[in-house]
N, C-alpha and C positions, 0 to 999 in steps of 0.2 A: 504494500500500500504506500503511498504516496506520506513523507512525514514533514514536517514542517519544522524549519532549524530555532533554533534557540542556541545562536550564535555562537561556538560553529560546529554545536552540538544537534545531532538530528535522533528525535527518541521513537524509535520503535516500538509502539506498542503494541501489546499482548491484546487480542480479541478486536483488532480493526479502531479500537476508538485514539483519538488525540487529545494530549494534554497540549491547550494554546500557549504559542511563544510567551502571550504576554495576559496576564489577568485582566480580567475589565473591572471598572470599578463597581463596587456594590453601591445600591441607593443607601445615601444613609438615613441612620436609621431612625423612630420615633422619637419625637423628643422628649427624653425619660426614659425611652428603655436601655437595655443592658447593648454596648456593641457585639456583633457576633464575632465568635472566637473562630477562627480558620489557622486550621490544620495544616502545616508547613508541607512544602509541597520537594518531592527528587527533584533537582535539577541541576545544571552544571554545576554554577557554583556552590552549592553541596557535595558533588560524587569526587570534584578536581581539590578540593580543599579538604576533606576527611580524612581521620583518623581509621585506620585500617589493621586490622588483626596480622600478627606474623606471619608472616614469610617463613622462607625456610631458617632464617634465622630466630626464629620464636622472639620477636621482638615486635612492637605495635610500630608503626610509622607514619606519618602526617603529607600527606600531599600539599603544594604548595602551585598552585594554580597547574595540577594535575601531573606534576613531578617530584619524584626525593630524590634525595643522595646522600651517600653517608658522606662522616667526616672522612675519613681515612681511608685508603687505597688498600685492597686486597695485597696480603703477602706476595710479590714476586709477579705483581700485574700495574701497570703504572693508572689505571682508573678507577676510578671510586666504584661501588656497586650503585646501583639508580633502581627505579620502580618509576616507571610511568603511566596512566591514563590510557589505554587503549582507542583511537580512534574518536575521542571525548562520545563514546556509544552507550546509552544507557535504556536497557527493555525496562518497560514500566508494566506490573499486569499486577495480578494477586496472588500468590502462590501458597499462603497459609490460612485462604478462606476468609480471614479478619474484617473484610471488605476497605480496607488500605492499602492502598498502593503501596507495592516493592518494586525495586529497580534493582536489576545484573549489571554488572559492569566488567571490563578485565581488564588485568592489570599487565601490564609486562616488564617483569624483572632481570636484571643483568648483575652479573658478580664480579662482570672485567675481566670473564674473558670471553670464548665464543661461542656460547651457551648463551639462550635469551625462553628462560621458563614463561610460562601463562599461566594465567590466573582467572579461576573467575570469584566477585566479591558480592556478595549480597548485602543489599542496603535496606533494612527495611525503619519503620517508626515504633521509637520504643519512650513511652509518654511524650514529653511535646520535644524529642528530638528524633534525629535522623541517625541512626550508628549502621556502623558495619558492623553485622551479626555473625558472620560466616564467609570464610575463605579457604577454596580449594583449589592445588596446583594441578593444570593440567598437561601439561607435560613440555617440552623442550621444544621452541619454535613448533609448535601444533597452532594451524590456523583454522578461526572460526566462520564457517560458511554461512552458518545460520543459531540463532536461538529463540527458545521458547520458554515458558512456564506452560506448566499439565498437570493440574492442581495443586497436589504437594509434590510434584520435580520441576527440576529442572535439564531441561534435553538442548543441547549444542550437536548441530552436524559439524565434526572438522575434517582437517584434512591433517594427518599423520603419519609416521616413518613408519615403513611397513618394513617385515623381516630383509630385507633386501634395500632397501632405501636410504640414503646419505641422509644425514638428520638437515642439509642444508635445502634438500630435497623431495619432499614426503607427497608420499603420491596415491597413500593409503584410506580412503572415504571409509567415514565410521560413523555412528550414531552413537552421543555418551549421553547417560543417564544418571542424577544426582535423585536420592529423593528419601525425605523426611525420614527417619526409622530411629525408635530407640532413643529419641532426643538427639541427633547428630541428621548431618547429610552423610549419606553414603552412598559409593558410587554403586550400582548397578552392572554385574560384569554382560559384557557382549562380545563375546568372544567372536563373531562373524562380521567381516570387512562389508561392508556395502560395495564397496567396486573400488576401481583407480581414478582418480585422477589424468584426464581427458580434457580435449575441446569440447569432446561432448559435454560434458560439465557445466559449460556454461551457456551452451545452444539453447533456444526456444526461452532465454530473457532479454531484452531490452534492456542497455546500463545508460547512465546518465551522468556525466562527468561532476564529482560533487569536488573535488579537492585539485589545483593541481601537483600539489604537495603536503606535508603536514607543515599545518598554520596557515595554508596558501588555501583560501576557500575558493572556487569557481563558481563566476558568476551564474543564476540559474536561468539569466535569458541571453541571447536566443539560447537554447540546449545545443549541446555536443553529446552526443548521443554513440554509442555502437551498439550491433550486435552480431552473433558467429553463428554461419550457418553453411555447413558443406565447405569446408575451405578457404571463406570467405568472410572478412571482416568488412564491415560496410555500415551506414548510418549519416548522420549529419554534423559539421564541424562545426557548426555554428549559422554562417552562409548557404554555403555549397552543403551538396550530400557526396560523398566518399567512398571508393569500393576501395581491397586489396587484396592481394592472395596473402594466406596465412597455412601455417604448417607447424605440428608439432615436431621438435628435436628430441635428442634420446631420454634426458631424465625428464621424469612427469614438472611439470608446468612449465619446460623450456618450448620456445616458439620464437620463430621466424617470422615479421612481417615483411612484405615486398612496400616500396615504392608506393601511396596511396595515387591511385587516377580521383579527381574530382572535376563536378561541372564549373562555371567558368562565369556567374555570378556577381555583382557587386554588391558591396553593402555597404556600411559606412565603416571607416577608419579602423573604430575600436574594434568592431566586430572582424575585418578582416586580420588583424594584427593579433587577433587570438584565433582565429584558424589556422594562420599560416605558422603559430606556432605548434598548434595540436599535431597540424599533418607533419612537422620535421619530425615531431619526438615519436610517434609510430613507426617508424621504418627501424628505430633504435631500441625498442621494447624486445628484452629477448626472454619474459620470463611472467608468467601469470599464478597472481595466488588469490588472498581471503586475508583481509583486515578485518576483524569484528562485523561481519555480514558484507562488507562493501567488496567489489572485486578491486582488484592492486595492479597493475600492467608494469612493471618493472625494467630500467633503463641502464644504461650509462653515462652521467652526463659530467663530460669529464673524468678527472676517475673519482667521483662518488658514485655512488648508487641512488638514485631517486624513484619516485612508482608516481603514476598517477591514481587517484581513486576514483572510480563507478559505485551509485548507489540503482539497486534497482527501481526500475520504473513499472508501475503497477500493470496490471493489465486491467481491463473492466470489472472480472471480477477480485480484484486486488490482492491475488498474490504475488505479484511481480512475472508472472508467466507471460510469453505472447498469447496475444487471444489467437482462438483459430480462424 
């Protein structure tokens, strides 16, 4: 479904409904009676500034407009360890019945060196605050394709290292399951893979460019748009609409795009000057994943690494599917 940002936080919610960017005012109220008392509500500047349960280090830590870091650098690694804010993504649904809104969020932690664990945190209200109730790690760069609440669980589709897979490279689709028991979360064993990681993966959605970097939001009009179908990346840059041949390479989410052909269009200035950057940095993408639900197209720009972000785009019946 289509989500509405709360700058430059976009909340997914659980069962189709949206919490508004911005509150309206209430009429106030008679004169003489009591104000109504309202219920503090998940949102960024809650989930990016909380207090959060241990890590692997059994210790609590404090985000700081959705980052930490320790003092001091790991023995024999020149970087601090860090925790940061995943995607600023927060599902908002009900998962303990209480009729309160909870919010998932994930975390992702570094210890300095090439390892980067996931997380995921649950935030629910506990009298008139917000805490983190519960945090579990899910494994070593495991990325998250999709999540939900299902009454008392909670279910992430990721994508992870399968017996065979470079941990830089995980090409193994799974379904994991958390859920209520005994007073703790506990995970749910599934021992059966759902498939690999493919183009088909991600055929028959519509993406919509939400990011072109982190911290770099993309404007939502005109839309820069793709989707993959049969070999074929194609959609609209903004202006123009854009074909290309695409092809998967050996390890799962490595990919080749060719050269984008596009129609031949003008617009105005700003508009063309962000097309004509979309279409260089496509020919450069050699590598596709899963940021916290969003798709990731991964570059080199320079020698960094950069990714653009796709958020799906609904179809009529809003699961982000193409309609038929």
């Amino acid at each position: 479904m289509q989500t509405r940002a709360i700058v430059p936080l976009r909340l997914l919610l659980a069962g189709a409904l949206l919490i508004p960017a911005c509150k309206t005012r209430e009429p106030a109220p008679p004169s003489g009676s009591e104000p109504a008392v309202t219920e503090p509500m998940i949102t960024l500047p809650v989930v990016e500034n909380l207090t959060y349960l241990g890590l692997e280090e059994d210790v609590a830590i404090t985000l700081h407009r959705g980052r930490w870091e320790g003092d001091t650098a790991v023995p024999g690694i020149a970087s601090r360890p860090s925790v940061n804010l995943v995607r600023n993504y927060v599902l908002i649904g009900d998962v303990d019945g209480d009729d309160k809104e909870d919010g998932l969020v994930f975390l992702q932690g570094q210890s300095g060196g090439s390892g980067t664990n996931m997380y995921w945190a649950l935030v629910q209200h506990r009298g008139d605050d917000i805490e983190n109730t519960a945090l579990r790690r899910i494994g070593d760069r495991v990325q998250v394709r999709d999540a939900r609440f299902d009454h008392d669980r909670i279910v992430l589709e990721v994508v992870q290292a399968g017996p065979d897979d470079a941990l830089a490279f995980p090409g193994e689709l799974r379904t994991r399951m958390w859920e209520w028991n005994s007073g703790t979360w506990r995970e749910r064993t599934n021992p059966n893979p759902m498939g690999r990681l493919t183009l088909e993966t991600i055929e028959g959605t519509r993406w919509r460019l939400r990011a072109w970097a982190d911290g770099e939001p993309a404007p939502e009009t005109p839309e820069v748009t793709l989707s993959v179908d049969k070999g074929r990346i194609s959609g609209r840059a903004g202006c123009n609409t854009y074909s290309a041949a695409l092809r998967a390479l050996h390890a799962p989410g490595e990919i080749a795009i060719a050269p984008p052909v596009a129609t031949r269009m003008a617009c105005a200035d700003s508009v063309m000057r962000r097309e004509a950057r979309f279409l260089s940095i496509l020919p450069k993408v050699d590598r596709f994943g899963f940021a916290a639900t969003e798709l990731a197209l991964g570059y080199t720009a320079g020698d960094k690494k950069a990714s653009l972000y796709f958020e799906r785009v609904p179809s009529e019946g809003g699961d982000g599917e193409l309609a038929p």
